[in-house]
C-alpha positions as CSV (number, residue, x, y, z in Angstrom):
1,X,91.5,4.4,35.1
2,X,91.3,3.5,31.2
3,X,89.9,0.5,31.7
4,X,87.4,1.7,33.9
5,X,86.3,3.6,31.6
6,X,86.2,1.1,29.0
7,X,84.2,-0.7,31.3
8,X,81.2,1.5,31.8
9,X,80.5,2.9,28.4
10,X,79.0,-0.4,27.0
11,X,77.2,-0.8,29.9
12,X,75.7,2.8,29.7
13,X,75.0,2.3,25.9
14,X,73.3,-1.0,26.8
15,X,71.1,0.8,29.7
16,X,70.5,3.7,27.1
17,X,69.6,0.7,24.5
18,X,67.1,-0.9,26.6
19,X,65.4,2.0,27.6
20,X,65.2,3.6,23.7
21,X,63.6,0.2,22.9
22,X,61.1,0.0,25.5
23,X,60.0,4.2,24.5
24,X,59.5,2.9,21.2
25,X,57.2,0.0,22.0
26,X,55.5,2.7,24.0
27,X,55.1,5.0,21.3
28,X,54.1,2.2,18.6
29,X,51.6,0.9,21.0
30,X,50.0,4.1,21.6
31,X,50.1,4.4,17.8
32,X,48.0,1.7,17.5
33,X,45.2,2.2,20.2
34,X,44.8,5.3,18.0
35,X,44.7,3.9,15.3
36,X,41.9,1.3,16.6
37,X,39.7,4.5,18.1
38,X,39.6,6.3,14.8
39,X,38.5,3.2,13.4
40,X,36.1,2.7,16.1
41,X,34.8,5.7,15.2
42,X,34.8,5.7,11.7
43,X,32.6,2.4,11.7
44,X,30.3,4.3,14.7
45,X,29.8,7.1,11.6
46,X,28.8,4.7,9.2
47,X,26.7,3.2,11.4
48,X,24.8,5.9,12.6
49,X,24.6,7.3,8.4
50,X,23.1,4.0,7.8
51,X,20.8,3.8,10.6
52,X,19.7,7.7,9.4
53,X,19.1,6.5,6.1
54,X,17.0,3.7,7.5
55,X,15.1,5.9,9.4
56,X,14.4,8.0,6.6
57,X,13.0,5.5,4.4
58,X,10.9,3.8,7.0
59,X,9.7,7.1,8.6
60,X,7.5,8.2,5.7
61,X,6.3,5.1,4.4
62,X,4.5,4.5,7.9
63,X,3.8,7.9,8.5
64,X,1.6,8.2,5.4
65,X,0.1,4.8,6.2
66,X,-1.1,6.3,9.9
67,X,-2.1,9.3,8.0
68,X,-4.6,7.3,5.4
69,X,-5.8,5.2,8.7
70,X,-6.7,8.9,10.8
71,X,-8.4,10.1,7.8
72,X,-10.6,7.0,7.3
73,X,-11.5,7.2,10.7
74,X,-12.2,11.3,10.5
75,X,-14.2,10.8,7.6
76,X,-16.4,7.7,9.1
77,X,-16.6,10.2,11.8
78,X,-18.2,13.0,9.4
79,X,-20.3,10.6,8.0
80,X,-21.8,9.5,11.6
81,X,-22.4,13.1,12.2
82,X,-24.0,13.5,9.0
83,X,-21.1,16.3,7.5
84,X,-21.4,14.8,4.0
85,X,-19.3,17.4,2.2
86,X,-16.5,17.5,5.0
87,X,-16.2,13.3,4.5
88,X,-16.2,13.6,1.0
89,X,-13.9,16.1,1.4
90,X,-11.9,13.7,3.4
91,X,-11.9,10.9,1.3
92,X,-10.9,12.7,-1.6
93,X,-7.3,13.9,0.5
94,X,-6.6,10.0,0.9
95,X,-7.4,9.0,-2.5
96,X,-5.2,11.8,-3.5
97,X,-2.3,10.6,-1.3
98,X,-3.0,6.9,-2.1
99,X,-4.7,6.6,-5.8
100,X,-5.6,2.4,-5.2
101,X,-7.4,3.3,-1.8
102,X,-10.2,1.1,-2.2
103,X,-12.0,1.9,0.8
104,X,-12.0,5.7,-0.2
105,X,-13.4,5.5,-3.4
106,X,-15.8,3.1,-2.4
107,X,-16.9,5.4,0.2
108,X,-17.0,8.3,-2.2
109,X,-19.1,6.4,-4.8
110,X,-21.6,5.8,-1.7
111,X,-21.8,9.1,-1.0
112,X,-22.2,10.3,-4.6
113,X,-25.3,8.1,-5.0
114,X,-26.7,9.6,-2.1
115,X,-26.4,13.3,-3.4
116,X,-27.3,11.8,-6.3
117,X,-24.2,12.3,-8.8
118,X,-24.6,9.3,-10.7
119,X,-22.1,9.9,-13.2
120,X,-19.0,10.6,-10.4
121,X,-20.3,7.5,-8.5
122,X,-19.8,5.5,-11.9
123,X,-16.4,6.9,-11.9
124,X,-15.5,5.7,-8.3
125,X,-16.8,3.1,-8.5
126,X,-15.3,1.4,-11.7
127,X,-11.9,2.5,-9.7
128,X,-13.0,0.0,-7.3
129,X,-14.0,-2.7,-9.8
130,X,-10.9,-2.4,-11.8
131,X,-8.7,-2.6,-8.6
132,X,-10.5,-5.6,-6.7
133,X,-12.2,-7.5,-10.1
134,X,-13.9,-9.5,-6.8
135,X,-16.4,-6.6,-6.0
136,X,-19.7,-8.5,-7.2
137,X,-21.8,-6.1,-5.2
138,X,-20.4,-3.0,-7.0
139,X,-21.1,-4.6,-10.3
140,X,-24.6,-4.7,-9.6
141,X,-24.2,-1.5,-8.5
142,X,-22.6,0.0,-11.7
143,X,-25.2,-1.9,-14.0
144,X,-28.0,-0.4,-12.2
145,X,-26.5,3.0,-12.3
146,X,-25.6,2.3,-16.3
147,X,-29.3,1.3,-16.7
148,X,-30.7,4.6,-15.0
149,X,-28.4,6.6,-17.1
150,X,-30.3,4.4,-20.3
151,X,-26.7,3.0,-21.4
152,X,-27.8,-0.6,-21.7
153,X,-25.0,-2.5,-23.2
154,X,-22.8,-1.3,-19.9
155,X,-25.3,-2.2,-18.2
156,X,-25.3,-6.1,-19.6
157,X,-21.2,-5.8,-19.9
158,X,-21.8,-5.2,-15.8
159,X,-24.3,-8.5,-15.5
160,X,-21.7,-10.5,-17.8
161,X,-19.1,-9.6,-15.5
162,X,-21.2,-11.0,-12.5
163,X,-22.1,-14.0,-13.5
164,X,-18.6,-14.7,-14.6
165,X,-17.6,-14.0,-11.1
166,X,-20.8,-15.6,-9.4
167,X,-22.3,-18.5,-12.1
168,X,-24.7,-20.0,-9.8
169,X,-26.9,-16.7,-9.2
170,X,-30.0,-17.6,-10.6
171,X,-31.3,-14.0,-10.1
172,X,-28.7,-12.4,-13.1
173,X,-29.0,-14.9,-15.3
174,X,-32.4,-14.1,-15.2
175,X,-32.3,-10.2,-15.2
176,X,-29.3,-10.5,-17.9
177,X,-31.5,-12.6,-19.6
178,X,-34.7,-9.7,-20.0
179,X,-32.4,-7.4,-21.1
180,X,-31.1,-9.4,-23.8
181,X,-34.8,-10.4,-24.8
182,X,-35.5,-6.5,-25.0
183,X,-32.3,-5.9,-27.3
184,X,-34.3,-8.2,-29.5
185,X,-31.8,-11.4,-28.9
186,X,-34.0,-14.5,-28.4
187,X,-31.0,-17.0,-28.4
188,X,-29.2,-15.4,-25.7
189,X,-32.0,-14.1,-23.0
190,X,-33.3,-17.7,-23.9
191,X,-30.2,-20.0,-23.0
192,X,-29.8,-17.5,-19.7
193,X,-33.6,-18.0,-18.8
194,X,-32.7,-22.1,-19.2
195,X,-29.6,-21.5,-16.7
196,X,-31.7,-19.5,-14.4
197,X,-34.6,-22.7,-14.1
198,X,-31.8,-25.2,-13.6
199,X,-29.9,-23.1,-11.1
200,X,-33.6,-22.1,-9.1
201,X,-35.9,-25.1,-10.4
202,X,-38.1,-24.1,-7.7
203,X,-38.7,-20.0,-8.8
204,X,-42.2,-20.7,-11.5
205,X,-40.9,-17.1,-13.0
């Protein structure tokens, strides 16, 4: 009987061993799949904080531009229906959300000349000028509106600016040239009057 006792017991410890060992594997395995879902999810978080923050800074930026699109349109709109006020009014919202908004304060300048606010069109349209240097129309514009309001040597800084920007317009060599000639400068209005014959040989003035 002592024997067969001495027998079993390793065998049962063995048994009991083999059993412990595969319960732990269990356990440590399970461990780890948690450990891998909390993970998971931690890098799911992140994701989604970054794709927020994304969002966030994208959202705006093209919301505002859809905005200053709409109210372009609106205020071409007004114009068509002849609702100056309510365009200008317009125009003056999207120059307020977007200072460089060419278009606006072009648009504003136009309508200012035609309620006859010289001195705001001036102001709009130098905005213009100073943002897009390429504007030769507006420069004639502005010297015009510098000559009705008498300020002359705007006016020729306006002309100076042209033909720096178009050199082969025989027509503001010519005009800067009278201008000069009635400031009493001979020299000048007569080298721009020589530019003006060799650019338009054919024009007898």
């Amino acid at each position: 009987m002592t024997g067969v006792q001495t027998c079993a017991l390793p065998i049962f410890l063995t048994i009991n061993k083999g059993k412990w060992d595969e319960e732990s594997t269990f356990i440590e395995k399970t461990v780890d799949k948690e450990k891998e879902r909390e993970k998971i999810g931690e890098v799911e978080k992140t994701e989604q904080k970054e794709g927020e923050t994304l969002r966030k800074k994208i959202t705006p930026e093209s919301a505002g531009k859809l905005d200053i699109e709409a109210g372009l349109r609106q205020a071409a709109t007004y114009l068509s229906q002849n609702r100056i006020d309510d365009a200008a009014k317009e125009y003056k919202k999207i120059i307020e959300a977007d200072p460089d908004n060419i278009r606006a304060h072009q648009a504003l300048g136009e309508i200012y000349i035609q309620e006859r606010y010289f001195n705001e069109a001036i102001e709009e349209y130098e905005k213009v000028v100073k943002l897009d240097p390429t504007k030769g129309s507006l420069l004639d514009s502005l010297a015009n509106l510098y000559i009705r309001k008498g300020e002359i040597n705007k006016a020729i800084e306006k002309y100076e600016q042209l033909i720096a920007l178009e050199p082969e317009n025989a027509i503001t060599h010519r005009v800067l040239g009278d201008f000069y000639l009635k400031q009493g400068n001979r020299e000048k209005a007569i080298s721009l009057y020589e530019k003006a014959a060799e650019l338009d040989s054919r024009n007898p003035a």
